[in-house]
C-alpha positions as MATLAB code, in Angstrom:
seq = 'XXXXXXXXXXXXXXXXXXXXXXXXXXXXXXXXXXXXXXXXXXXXXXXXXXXXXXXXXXXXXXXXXXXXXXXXXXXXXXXXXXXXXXXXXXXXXXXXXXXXXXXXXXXXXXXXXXXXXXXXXXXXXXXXXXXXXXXXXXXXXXXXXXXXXXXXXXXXXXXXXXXXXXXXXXXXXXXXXXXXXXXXXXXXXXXXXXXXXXXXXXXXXXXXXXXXXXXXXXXXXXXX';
ca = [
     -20.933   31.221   57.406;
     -19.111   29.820   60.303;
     -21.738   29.857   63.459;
     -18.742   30.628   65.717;
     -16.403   32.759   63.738;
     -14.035   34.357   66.461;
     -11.409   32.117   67.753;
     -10.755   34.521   70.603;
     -11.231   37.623   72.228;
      -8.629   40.139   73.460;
     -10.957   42.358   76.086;
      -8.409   45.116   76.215;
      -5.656   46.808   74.668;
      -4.162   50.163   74.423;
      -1.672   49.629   71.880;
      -4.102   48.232   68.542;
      -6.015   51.241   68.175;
      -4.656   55.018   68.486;
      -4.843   56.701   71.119;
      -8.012   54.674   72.431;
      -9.163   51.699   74.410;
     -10.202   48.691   72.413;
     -11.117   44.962   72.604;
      -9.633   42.478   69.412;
     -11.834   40.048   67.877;
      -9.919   37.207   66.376;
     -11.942   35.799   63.950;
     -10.667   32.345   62.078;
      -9.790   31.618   58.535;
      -7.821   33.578   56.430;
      -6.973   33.058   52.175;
      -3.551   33.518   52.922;
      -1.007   31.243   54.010;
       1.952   34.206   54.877;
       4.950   32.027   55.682;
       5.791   34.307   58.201;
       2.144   33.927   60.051;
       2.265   34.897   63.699;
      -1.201   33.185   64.193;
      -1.466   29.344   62.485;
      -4.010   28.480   65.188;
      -6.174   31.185   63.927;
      -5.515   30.780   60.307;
      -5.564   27.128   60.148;
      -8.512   26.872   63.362;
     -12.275   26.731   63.924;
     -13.628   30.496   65.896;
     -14.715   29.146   68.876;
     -17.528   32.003   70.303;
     -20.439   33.077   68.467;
     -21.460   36.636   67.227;
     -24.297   36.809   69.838;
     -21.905   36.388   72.125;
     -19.518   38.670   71.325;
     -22.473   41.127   71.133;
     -23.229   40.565   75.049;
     -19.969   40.613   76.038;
     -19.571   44.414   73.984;
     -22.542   45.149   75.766;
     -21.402   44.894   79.256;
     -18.041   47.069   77.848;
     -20.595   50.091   76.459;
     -18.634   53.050   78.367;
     -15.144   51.386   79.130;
     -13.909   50.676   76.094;
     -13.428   53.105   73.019;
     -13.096   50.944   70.256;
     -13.248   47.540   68.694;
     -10.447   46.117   66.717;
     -11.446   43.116   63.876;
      -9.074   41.265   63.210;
      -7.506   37.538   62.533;
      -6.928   35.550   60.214;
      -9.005   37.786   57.746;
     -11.947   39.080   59.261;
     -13.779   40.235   55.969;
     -13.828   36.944   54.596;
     -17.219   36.210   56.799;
     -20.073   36.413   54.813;
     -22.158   38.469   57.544;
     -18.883   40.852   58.323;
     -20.617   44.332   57.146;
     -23.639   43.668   58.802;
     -21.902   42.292   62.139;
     -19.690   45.317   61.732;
     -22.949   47.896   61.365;
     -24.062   46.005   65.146;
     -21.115   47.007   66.591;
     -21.336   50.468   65.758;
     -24.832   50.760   67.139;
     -23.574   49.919   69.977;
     -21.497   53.384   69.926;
     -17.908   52.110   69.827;
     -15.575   52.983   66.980;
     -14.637   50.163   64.675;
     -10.743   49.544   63.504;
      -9.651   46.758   60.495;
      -6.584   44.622   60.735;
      -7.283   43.692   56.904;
      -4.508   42.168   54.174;
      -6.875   44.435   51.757;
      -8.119   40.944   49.498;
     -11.853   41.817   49.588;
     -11.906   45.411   48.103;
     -15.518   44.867   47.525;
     -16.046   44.425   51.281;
     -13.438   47.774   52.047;
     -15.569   50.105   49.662;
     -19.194   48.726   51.609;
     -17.835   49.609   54.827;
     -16.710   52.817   53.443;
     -19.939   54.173   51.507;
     -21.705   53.295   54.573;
     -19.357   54.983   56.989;
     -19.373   52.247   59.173;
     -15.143   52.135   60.056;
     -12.971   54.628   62.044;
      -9.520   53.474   61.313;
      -7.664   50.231   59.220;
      -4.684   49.212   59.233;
      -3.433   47.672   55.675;
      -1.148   44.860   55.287;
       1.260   45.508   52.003;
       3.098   41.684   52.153;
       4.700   42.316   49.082;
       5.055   43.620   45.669;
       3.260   41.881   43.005;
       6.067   40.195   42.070;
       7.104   38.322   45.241;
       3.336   38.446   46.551;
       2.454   35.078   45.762;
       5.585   33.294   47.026;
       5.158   35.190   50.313;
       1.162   34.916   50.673;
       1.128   31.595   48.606;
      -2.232   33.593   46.569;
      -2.209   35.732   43.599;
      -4.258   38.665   45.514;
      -2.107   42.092   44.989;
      -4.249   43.288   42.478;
      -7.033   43.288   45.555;
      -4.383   44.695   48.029;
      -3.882   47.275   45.531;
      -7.785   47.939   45.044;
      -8.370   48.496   48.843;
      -5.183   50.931   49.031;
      -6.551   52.733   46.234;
     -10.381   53.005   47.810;
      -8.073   54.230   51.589;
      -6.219   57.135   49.509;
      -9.407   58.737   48.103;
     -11.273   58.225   51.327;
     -10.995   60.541   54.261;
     -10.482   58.114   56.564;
      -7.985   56.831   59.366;
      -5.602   54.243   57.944;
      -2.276   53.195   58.170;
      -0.073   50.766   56.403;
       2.204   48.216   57.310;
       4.674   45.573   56.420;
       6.567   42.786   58.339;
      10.210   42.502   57.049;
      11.958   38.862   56.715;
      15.278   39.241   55.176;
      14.899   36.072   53.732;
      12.150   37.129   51.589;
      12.125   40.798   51.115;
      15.242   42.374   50.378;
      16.493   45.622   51.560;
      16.116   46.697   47.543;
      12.293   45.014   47.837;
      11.484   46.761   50.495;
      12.693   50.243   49.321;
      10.654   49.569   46.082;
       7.563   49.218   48.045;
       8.186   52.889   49.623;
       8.660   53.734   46.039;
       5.123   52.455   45.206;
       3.734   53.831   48.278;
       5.146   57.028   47.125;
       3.808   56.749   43.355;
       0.165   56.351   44.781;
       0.848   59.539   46.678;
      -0.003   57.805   50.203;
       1.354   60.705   52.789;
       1.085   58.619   56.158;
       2.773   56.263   58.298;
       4.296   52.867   56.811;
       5.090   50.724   59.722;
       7.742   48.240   58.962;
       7.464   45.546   61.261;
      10.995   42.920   62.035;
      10.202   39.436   62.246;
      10.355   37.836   65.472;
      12.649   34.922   65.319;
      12.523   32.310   67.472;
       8.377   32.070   67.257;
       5.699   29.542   66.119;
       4.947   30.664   62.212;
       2.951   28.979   59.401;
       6.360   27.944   57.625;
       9.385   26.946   59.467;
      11.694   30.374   58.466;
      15.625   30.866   59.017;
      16.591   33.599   61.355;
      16.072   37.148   59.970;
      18.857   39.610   60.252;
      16.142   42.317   60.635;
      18.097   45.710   59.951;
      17.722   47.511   57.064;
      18.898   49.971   54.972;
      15.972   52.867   53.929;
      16.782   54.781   50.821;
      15.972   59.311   51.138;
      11.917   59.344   51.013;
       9.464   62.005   50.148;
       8.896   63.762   53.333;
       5.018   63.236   53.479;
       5.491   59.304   54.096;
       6.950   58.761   56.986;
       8.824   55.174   57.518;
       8.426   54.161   61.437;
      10.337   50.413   62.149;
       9.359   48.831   64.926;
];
């Protein structure tokens, strides 16, 4: 385990967790390479704070904030992740996952002991394309996580960003086909590439606009 797993900390937000206040912890290290990668320096880097310091800095935030977002890289790579995560809910807050769903064994812990509020699920890809994209061979994982979210009751929401270099517009409506065949009735946030930022792999400009087939009216497609 790293001693200093969080690269950074974001003290407040109102825009990662619905409807509440929240802090992000960034923690380093992911076992993807996504060539689209907003965050190399978190991927690729060393977490620069420690957990006990996190813990003291979510102490003097008891009462201001709402919620705590983990995040990265892949935060449930850590080895002491559950049991960090169980800290932060004694501490009252609620507890969100940004997660690319590759530790399903990790997902279902944190679910039988009710220690997460909300997570928001990465789909990069159909199996397919997933390892050209992701550069691993972890859908069936993905799939495993999305599977343990649908017969859950809890918060979650999934999400995709959209290259048009390497997910078609025929891609991407199979994946709200799939989405549809596991009967997931939510929000799938489609995400456009920002051009013109620092990525993982050097990428050609994405056209960004696409064309979304007629859906099921339980899933909802929101682009943004």
């Amino acid at each position: 385990m790293l001693a200093k797993p969080i690269c950074n900390i974001t003290p407040f937000t109102l825009l990662d967790y619905p409807n509440k206040s929240a802090c992000i912890l960034w923690y380093a290290g992911c076992n993807m390479r996504c060539l689209y990668c907003y965050n190399p320096e978190i991927v690729l880097g060393k977490g620069a704070i420690s957990f006990s310091e996190t813990i003291s800095f979510l102490k003097k935030r008891k009462g201001l904030l709402d919620a705590v977002v983990f995040s990265g890289g892949e935060c449930l790579l850590h080895k002491n992740i559950v049991e960090q995560i169980k800290e932060v809910k004694a501490l009252g807050f609620l507890v969100k996952i940004d997660t690319n769903g590759s530790n399903s064994k990790v997902v279902k812990q944190l679910l039988d002991n009710n220690l997460i509020d909300y997570v928001a699920l990465d789909f990069k890809a159909l199996k397919p394309s997933y390892n050209a994209i992701t550069k691993s061979n972890l859908f069936d994982e993905f799939e495993n996580s999305l599977e343990l979210l649908l017969a859950s009751t809890i918060q979650f929401e999934v999400r995709t960003t959209y290259h048009s270099e390497l997910i078609s517009d025929a891609e991407l409506n199979e994946m709200i086909h799939f989405l549809e065949y596991k009967k997931y009735k939510r929000n799938y946030y489609i995400q456009y590439f920002k051009n013109n930022v620092e990525t993982i792999e050097k990428l050609p400009y994405s056209k960004n606009k696409i064309t979304i087939s007629p859906i099921a009216q339980d899933l909802k497609v929101i682009i943004r």
